[in-house]
PDBQT receptor file of N, H, CA, C and O in Angstrom, charges set to zero:
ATOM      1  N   UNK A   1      80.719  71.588  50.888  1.00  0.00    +0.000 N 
ATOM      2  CA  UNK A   1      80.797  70.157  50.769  1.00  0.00    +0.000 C 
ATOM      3  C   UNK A   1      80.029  69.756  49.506  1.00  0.00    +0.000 C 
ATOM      4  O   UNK A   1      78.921  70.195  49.199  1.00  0.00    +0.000 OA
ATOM      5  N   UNK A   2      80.603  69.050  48.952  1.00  0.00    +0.000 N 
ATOM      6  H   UNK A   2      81.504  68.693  49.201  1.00  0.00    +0.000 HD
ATOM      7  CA  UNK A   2      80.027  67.945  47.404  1.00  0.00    +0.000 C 
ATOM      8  C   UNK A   2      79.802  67.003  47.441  1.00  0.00    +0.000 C 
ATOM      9  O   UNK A   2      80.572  66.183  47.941  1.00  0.00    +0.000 OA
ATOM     10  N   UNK A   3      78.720  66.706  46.961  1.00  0.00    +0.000 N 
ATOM     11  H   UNK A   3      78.095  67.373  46.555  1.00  0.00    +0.000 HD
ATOM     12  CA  UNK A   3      78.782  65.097  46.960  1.00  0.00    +0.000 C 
ATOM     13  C   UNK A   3      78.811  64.758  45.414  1.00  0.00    +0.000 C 
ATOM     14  O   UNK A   3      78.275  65.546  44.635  1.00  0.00    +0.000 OA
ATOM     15  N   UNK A   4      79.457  63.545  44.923  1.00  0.00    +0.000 N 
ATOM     16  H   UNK A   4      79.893  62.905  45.556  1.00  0.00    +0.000 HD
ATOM     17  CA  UNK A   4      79.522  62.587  43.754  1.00  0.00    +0.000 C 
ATOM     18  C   UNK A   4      78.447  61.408  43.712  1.00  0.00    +0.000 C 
ATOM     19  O   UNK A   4      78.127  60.632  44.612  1.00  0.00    +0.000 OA
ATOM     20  N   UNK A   5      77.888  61.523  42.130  1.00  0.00    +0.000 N 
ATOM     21  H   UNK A   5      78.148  62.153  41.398  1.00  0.00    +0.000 HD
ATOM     22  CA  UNK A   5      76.782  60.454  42.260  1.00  0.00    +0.000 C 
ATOM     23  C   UNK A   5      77.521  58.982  42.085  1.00  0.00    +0.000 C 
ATOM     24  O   UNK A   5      78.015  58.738  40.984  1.00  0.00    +0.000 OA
ATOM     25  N   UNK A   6      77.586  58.271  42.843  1.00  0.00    +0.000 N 
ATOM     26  H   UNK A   6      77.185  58.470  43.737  1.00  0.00    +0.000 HD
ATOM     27  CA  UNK A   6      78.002  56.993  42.427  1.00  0.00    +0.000 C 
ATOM     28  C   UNK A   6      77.484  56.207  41.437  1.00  0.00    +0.000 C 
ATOM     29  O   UNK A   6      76.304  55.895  41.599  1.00  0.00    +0.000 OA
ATOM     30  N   UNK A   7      78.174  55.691  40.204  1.00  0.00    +0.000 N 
ATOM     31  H   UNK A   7      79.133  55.943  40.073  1.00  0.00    +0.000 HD
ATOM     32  CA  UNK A   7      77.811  55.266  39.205  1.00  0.00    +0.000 C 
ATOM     33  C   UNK A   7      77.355  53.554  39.849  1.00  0.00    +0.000 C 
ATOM     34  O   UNK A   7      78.163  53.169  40.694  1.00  0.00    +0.000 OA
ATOM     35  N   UNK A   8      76.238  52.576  39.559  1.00  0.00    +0.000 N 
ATOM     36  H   UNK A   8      75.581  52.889  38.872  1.00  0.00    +0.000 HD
ATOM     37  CA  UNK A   8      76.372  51.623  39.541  1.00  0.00    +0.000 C 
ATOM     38  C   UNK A   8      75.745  50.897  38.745  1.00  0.00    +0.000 C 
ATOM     39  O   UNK A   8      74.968  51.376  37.920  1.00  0.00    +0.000 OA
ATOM     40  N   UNK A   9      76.057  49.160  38.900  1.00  0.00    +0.000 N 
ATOM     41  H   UNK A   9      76.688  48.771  39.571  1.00  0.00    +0.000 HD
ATOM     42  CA  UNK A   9      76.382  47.833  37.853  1.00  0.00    +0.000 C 
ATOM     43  C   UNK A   9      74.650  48.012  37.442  1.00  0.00    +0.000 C 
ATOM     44  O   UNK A   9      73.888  47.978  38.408  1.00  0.00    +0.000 OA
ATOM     45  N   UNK A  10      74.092  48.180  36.194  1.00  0.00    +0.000 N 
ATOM     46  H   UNK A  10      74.711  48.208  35.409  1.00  0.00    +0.000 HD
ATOM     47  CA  UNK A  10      72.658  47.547  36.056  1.00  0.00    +0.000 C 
ATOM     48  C   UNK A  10      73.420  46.806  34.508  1.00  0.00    +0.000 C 
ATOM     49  O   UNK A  10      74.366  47.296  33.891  1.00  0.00    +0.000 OA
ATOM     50  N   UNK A  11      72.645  45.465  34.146  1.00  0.00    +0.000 N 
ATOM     51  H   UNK A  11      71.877  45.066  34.647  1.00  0.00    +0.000 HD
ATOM     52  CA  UNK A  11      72.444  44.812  32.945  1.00  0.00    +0.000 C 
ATOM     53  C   UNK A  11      74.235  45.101  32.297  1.00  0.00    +0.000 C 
ATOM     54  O   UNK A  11      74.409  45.159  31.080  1.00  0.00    +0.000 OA
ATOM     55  N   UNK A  12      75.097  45.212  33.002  1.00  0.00    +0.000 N 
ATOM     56  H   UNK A  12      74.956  45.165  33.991  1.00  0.00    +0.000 HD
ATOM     57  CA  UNK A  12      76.627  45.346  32.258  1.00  0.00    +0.000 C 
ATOM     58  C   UNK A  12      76.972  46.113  32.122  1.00  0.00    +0.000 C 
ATOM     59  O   UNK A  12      78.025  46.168  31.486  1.00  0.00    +0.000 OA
ATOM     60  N   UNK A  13      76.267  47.473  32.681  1.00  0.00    +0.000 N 
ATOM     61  H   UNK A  13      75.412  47.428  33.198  1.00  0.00    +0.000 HD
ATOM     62  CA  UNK A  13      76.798  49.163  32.312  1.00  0.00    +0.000 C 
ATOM     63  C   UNK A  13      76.567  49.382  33.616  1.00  0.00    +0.000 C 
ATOM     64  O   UNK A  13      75.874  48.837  34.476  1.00  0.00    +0.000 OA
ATOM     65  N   UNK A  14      77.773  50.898  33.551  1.00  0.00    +0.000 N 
ATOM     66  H   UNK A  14      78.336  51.342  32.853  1.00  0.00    +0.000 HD
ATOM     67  CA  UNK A  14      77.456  51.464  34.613  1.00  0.00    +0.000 C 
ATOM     68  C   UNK A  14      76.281  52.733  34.237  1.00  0.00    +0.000 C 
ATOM     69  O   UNK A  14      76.047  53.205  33.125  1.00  0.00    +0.000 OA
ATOM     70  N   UNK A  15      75.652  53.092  35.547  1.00  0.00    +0.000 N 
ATOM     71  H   UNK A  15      75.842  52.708  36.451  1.00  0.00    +0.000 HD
ATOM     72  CA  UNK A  15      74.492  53.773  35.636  1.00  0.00    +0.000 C 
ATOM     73  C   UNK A  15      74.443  55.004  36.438  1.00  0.00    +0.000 C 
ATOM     74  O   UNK A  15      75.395  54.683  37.150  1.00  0.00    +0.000 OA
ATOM     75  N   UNK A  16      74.218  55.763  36.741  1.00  0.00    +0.000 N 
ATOM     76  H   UNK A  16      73.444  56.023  36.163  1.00  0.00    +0.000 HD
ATOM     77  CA  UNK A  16      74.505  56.596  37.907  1.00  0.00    +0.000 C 
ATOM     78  C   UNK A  16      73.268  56.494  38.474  1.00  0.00    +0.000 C 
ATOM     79  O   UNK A  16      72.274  56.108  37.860  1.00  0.00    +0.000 OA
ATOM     80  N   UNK A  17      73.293  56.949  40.056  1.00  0.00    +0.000 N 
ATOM     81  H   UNK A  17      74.101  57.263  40.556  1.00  0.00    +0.000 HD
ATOM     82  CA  UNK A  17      71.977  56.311  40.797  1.00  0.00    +0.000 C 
ATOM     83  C   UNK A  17      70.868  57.331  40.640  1.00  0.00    +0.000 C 
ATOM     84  O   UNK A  17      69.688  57.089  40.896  1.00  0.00    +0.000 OA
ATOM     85  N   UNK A  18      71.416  58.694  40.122  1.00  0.00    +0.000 N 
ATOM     86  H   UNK A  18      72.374  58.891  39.914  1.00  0.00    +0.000 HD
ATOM     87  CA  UNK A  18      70.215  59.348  40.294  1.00  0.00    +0.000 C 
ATOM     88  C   UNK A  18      69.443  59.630  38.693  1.00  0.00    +0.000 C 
ATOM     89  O   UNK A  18      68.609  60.460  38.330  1.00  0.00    +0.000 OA
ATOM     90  N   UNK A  19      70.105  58.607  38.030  1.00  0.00    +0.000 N 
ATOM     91  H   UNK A  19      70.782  57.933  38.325  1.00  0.00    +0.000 HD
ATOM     92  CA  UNK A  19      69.562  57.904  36.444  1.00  0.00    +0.000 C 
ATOM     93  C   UNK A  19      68.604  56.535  37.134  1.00  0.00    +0.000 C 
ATOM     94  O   UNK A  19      67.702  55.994  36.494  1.00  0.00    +0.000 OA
ATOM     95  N   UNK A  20      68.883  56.247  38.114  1.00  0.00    +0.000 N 
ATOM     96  H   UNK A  20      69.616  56.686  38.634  1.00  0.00    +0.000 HD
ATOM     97  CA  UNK A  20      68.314  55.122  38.409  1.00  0.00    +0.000 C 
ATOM     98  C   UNK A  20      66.567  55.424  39.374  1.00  0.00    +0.000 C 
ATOM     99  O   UNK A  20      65.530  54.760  39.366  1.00  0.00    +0.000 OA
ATOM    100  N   UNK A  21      66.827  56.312  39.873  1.00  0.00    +0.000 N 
ATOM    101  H   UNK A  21      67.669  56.851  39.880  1.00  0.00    +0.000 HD
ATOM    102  CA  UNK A  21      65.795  56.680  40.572  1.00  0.00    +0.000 C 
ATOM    103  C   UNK A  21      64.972  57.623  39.409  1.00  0.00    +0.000 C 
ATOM    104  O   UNK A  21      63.787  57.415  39.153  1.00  0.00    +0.000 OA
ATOM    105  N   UNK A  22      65.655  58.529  38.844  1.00  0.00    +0.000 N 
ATOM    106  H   UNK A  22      66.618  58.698  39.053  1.00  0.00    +0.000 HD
ATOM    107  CA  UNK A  22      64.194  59.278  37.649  1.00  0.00    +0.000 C 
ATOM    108  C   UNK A  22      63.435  58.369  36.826  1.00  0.00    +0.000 C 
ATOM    109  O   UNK A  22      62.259  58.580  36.528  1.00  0.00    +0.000 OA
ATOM    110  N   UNK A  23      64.302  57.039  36.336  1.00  0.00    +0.000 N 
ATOM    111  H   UNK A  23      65.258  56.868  36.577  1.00  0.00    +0.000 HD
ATOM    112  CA  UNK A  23      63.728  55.968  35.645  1.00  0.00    +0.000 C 
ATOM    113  C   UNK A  23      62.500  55.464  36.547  1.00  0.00    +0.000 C 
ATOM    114  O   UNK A  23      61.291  55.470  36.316  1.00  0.00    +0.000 OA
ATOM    115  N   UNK A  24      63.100  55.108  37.451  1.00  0.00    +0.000 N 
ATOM    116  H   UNK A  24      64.082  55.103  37.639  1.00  0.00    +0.000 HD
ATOM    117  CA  UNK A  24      62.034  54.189  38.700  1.00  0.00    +0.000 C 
ATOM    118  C   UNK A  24      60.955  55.498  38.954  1.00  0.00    +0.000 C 
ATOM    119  O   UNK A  24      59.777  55.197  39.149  1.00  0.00    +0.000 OA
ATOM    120  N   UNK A  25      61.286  56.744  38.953  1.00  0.00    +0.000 N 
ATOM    121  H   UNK A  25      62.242  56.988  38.795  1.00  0.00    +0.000 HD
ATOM    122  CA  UNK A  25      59.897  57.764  39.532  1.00  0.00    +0.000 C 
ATOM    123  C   UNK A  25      58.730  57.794  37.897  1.00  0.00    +0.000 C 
ATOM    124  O   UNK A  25      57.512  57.976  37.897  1.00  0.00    +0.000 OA
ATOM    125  N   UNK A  26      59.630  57.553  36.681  1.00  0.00    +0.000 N 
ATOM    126  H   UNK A  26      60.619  57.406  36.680  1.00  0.00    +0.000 HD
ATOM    127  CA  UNK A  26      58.756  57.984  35.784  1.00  0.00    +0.000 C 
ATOM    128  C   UNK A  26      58.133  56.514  35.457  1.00  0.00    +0.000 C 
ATOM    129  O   UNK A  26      57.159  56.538  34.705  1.00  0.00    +0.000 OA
ATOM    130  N   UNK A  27      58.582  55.182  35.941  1.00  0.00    +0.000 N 
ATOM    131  H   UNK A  27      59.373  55.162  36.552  1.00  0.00    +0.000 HD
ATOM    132  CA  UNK A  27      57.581  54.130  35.675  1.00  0.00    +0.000 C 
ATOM    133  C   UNK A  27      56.672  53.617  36.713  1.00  0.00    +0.000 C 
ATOM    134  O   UNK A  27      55.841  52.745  36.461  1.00  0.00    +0.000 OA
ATOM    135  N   UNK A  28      56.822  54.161  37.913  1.00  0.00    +0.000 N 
ATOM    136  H   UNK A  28      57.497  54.869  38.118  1.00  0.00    +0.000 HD
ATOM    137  CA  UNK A  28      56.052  54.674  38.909  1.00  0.00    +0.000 C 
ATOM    138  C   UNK A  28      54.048  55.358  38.246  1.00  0.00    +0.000 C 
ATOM    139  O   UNK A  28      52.879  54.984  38.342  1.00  0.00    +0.000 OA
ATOM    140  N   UNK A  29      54.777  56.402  37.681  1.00  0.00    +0.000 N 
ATOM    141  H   UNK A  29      55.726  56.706  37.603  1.00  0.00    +0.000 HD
ATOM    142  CA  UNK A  29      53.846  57.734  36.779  1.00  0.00    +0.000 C 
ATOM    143  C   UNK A  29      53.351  56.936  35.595  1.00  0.00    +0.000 C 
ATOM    144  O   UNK A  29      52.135  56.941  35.401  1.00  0.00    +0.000 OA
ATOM    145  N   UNK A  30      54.042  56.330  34.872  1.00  0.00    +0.000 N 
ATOM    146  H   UNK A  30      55.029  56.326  35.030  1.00  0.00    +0.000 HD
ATOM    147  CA  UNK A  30      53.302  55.391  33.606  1.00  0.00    +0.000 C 
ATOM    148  C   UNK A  30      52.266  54.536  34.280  1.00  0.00    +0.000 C 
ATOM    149  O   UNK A  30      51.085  54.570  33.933  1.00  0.00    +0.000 OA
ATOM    150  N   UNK A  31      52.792  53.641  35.410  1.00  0.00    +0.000 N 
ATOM    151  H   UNK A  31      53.751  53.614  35.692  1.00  0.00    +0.000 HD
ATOM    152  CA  UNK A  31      51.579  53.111  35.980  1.00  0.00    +0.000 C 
ATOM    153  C   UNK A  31      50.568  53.189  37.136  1.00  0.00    +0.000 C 
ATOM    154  O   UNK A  31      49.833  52.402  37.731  1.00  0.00    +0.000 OA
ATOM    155  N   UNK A  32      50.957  54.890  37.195  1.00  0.00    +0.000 N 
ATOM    156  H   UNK A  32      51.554  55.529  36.712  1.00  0.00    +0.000 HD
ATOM    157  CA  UNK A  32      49.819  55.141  37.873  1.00  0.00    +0.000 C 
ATOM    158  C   UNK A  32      48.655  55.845  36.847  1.00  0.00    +0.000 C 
ATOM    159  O   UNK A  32      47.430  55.795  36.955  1.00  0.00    +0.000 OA
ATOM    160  N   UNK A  33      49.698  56.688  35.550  1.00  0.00    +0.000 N 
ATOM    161  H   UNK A  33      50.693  56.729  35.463  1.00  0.00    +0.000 HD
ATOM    162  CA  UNK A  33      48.666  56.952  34.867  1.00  0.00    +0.000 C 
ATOM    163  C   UNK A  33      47.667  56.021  33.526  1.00  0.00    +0.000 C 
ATOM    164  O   UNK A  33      46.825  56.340  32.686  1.00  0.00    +0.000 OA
ATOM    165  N   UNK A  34      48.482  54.532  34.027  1.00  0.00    +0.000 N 
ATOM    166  H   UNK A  34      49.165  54.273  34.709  1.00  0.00    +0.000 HD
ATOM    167  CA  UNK A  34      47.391  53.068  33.533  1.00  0.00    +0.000 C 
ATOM    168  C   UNK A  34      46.305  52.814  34.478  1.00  0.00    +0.000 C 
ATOM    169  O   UNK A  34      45.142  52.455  34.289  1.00  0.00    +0.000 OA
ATOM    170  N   UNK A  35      46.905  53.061  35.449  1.00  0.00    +0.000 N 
ATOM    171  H   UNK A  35      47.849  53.352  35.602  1.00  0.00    +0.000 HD
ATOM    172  CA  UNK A  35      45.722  52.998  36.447  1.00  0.00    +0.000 C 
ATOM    173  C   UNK A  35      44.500  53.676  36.361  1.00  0.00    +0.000 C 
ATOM    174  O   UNK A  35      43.424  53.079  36.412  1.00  0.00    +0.000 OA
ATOM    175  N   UNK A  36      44.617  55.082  36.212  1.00  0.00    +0.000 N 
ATOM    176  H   UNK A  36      45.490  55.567  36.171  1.00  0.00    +0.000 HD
ATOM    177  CA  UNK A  36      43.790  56.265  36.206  1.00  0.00    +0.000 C 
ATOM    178  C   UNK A  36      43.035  56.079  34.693  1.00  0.00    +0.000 C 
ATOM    179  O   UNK A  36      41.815  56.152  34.545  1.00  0.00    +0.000 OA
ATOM    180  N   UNK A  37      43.958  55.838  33.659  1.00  0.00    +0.000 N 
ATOM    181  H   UNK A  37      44.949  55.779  33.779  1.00  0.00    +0.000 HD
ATOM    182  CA  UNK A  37      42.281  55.574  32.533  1.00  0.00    +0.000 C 
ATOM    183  C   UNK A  37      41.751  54.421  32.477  1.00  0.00    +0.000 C 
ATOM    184  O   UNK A  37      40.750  54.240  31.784  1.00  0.00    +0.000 OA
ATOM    185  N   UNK A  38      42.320  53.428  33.193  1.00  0.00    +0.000 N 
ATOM    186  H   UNK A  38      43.133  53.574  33.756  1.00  0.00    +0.000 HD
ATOM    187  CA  UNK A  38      41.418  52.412  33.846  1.00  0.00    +0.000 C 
ATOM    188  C   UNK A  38      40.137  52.374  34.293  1.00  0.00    +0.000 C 
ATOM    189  O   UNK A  38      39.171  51.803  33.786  1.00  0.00    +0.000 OA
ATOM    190  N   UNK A  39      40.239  53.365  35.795  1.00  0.00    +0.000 N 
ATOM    191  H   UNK A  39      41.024  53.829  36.206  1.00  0.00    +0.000 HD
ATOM    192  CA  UNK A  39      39.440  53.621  36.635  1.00  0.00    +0.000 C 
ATOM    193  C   UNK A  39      38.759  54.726  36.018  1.00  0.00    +0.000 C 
ATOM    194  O   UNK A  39      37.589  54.627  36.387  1.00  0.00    +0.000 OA
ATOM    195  N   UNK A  40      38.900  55.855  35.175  1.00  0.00    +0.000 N 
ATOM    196  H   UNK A  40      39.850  55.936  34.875  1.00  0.00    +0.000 HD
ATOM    197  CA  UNK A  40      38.383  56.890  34.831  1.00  0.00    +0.000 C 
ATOM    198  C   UNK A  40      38.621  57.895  35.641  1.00  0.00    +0.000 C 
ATOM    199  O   UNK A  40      39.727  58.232  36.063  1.00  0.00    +0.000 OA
ATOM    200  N   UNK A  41      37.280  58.536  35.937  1.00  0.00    +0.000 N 
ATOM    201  H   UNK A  41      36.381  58.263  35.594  1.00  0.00    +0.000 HD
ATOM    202  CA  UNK A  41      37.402  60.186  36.340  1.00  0.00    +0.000 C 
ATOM    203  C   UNK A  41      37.738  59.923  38.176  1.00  0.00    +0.000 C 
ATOM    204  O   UNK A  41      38.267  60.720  38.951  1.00  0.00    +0.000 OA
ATOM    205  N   UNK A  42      37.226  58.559  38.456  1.00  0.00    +0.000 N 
ATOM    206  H   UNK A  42      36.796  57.911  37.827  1.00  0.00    +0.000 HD
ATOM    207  CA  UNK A  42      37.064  58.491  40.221  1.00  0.00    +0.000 C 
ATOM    208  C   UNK A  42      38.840  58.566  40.537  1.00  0.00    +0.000 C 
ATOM    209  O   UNK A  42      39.215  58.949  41.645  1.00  0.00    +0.000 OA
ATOM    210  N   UNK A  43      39.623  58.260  39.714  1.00  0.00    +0.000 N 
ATOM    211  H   UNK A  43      39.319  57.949  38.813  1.00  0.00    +0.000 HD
ATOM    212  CA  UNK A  43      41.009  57.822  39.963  1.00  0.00    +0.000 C 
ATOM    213  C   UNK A  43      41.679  59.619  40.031  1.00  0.00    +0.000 C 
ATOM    214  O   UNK A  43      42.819  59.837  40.441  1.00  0.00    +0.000 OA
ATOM    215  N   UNK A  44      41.084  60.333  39.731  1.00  0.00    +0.000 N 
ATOM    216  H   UNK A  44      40.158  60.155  39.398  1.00  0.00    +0.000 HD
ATOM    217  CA  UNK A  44      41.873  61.578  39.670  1.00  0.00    +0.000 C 
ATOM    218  C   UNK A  44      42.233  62.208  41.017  1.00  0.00    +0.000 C 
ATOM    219  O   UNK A  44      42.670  63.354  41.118  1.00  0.00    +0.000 OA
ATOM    220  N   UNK A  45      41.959  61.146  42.331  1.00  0.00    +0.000 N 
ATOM    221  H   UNK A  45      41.604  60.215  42.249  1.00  0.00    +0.000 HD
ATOM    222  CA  UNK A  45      42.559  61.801  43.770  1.00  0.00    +0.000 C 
ATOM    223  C   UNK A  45      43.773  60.765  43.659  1.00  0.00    +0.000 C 
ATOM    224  O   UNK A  45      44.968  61.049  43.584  1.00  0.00    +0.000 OA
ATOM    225  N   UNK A  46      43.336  59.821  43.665  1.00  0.00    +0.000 N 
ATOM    226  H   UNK A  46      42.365  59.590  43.726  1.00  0.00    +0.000 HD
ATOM    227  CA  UNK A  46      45.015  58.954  43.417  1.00  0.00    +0.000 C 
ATOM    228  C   UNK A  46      45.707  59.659  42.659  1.00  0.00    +0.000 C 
ATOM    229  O   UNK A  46      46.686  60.029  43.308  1.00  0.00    +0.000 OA
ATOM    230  N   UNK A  47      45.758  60.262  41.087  1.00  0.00    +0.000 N 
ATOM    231  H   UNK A  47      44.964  59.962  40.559  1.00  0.00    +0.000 HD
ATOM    232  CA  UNK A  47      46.463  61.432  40.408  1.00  0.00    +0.000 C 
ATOM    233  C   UNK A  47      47.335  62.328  41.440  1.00  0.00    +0.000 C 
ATOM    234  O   UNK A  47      48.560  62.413  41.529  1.00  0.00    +0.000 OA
ATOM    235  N   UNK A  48      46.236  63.020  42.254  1.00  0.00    +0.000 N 
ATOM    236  H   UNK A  48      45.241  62.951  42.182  1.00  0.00    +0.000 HD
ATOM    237  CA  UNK A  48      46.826  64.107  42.955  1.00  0.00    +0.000 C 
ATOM    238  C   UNK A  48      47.951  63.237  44.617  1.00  0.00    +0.000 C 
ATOM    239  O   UNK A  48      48.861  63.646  45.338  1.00  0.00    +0.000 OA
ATOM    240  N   UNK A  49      47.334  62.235  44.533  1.00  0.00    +0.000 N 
ATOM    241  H   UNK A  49      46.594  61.903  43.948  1.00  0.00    +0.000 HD
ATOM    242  CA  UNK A  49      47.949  61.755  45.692  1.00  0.00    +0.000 C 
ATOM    243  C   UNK A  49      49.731  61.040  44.975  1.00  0.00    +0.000 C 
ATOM    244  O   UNK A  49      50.764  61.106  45.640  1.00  0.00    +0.000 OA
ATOM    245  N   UNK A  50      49.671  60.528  43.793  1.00  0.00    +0.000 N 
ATOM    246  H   UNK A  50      48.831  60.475  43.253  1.00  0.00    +0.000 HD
ATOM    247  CA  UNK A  50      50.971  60.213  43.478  1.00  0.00    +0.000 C 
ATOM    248  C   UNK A  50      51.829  61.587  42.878  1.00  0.00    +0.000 C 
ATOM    249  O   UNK A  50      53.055  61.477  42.839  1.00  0.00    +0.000 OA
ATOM    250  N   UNK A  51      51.352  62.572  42.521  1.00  0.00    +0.000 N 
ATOM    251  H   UNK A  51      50.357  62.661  42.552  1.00  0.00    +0.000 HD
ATOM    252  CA  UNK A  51      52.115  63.465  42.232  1.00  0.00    +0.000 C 
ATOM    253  C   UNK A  51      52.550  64.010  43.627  1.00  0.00    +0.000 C 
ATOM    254  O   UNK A  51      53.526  64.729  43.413  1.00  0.00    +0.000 OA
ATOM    255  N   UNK A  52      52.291  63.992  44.835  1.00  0.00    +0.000 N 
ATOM    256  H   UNK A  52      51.497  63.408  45.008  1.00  0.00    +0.000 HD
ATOM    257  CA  UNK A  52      52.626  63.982  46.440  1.00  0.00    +0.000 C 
ATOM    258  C   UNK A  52      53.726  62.964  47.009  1.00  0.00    +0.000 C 
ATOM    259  O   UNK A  52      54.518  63.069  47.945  1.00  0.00    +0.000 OA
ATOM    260  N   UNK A  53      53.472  61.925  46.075  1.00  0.00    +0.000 N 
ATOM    261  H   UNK A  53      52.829  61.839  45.315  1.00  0.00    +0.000 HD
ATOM    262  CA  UNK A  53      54.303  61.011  46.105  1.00  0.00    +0.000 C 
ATOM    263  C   UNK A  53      55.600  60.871  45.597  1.00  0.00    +0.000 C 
ATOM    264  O   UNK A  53      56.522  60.322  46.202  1.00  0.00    +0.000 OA
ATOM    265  N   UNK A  54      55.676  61.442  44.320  1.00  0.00    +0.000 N 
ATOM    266  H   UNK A  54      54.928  61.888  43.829  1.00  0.00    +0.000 HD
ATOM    267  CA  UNK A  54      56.742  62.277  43.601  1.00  0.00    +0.000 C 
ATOM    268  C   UNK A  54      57.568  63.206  44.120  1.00  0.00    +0.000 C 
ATOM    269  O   UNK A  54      58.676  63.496  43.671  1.00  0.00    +0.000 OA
ATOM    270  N   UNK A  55      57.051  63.664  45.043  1.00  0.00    +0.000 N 
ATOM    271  H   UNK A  55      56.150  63.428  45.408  1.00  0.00    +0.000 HD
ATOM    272  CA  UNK A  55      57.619  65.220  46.075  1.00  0.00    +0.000 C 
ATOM    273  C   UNK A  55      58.261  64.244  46.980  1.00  0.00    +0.000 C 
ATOM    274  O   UNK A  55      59.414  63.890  46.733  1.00  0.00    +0.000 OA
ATOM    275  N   UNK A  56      57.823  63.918  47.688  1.00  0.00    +0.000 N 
ATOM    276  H   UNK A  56      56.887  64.205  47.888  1.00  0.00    +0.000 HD
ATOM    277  CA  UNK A  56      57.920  62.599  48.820  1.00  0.00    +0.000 C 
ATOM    278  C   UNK A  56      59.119  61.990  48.362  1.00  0.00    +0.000 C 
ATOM    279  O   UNK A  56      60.046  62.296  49.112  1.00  0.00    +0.000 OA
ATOM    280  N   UNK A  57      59.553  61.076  47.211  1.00  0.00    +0.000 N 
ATOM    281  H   UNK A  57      58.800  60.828  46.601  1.00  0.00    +0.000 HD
ATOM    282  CA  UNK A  57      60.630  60.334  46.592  1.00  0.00    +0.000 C 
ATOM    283  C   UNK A  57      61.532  61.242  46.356  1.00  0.00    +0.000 C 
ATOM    284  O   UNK A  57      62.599  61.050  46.938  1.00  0.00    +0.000 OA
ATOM    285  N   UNK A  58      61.438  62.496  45.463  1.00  0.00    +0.000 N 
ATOM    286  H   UNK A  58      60.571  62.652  44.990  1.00  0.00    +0.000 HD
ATOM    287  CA  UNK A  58      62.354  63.536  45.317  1.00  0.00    +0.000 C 
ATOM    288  C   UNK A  58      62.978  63.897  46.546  1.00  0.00    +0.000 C 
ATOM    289  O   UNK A  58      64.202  63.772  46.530  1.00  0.00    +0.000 OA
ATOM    290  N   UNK A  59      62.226  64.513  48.126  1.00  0.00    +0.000 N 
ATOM    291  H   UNK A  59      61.232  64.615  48.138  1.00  0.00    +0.000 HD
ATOM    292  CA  UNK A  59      62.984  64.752  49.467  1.00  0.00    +0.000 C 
ATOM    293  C   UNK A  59      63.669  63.911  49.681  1.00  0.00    +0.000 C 
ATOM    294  O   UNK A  59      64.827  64.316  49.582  1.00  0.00    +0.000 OA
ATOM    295  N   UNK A  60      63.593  62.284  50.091  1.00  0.00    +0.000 N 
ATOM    296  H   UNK A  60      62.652  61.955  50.171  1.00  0.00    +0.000 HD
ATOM    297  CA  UNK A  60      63.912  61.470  50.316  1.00  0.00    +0.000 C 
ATOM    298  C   UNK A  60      65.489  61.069  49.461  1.00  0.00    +0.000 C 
ATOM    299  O   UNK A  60      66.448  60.441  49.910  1.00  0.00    +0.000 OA
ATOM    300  N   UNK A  61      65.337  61.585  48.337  1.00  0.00    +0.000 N 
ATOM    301  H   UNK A  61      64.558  62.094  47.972  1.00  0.00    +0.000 HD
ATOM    302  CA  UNK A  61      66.532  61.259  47.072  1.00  0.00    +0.000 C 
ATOM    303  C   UNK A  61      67.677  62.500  47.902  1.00  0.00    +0.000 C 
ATOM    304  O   UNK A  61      68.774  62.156  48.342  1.00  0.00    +0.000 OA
ATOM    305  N   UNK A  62      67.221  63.739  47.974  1.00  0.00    +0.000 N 
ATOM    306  H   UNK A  62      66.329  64.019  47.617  1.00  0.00    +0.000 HD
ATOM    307  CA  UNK A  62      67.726  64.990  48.186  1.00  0.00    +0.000 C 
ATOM    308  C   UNK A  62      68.209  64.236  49.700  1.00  0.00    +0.000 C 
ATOM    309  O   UNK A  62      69.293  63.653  49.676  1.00  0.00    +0.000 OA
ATOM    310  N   UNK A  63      67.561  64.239  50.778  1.00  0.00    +0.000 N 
ATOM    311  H   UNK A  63      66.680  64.713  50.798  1.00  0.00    +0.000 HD
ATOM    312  CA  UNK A  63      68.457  63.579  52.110  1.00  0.00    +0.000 C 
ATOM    313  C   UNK A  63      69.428  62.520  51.628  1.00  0.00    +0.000 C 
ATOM    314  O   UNK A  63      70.574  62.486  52.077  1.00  0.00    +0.000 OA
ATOM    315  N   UNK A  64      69.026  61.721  50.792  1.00  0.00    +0.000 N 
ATOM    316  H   UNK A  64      68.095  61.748  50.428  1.00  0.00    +0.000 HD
ATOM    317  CA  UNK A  64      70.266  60.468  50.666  1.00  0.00    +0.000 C 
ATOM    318  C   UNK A  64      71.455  61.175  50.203  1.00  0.00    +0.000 C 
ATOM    319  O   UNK A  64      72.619  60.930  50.522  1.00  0.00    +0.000 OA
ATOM    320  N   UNK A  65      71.249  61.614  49.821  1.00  0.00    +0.000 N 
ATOM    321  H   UNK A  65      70.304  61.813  49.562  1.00  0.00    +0.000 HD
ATOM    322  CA  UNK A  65      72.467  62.797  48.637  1.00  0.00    +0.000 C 
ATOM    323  C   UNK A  65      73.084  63.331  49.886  1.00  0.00    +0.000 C 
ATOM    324  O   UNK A  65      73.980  64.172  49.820  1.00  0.00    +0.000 OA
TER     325      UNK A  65
C-alpha cells in the first residue's frame, strides 16, 4: 500500500503537506533556539526537551501518512 502526499492551497500555490510540516518543525527550532540564547546555559534542558519534541512531531507525521 502507498500513500500520495496531498498537495495543498498556501498564499496561491500549491504546497505539499509534508513541505508544510518540515517548514512548521524548523520554525518551531529557530524559536526555540531564540529562546535558548536568551536564557543562556539554564535553557539547554528545554534544547534537549524540543529535540524530543521533534521525534514526537515526526511519529505523529509518520501515523497521519
Amino acid at each position: 500500500m502507498s500513500f500520495e502526499t496531498l498537495p495543498v492551497q498556501e498564499n496561491g500555490e500549491l504546497t505539499h503537506v509534508k513541505d508544510l510540516v518540515e517548514a512548521d518543525r524548523l520554525e518551531s527550532r529557530r524559536r526555540l533556539e531564540f529562546i535558548t540564547a536568551k536564557l543562556g546555559q539554564s535553557a539547554l534542558v528545554n534544547e534537549m526537551l524540543g529535540e524530543g519534541l521533534d521525534d514526537l512531531l515526526q511519529d505523529s507525521f509518520e501515523l497521519a501518512a
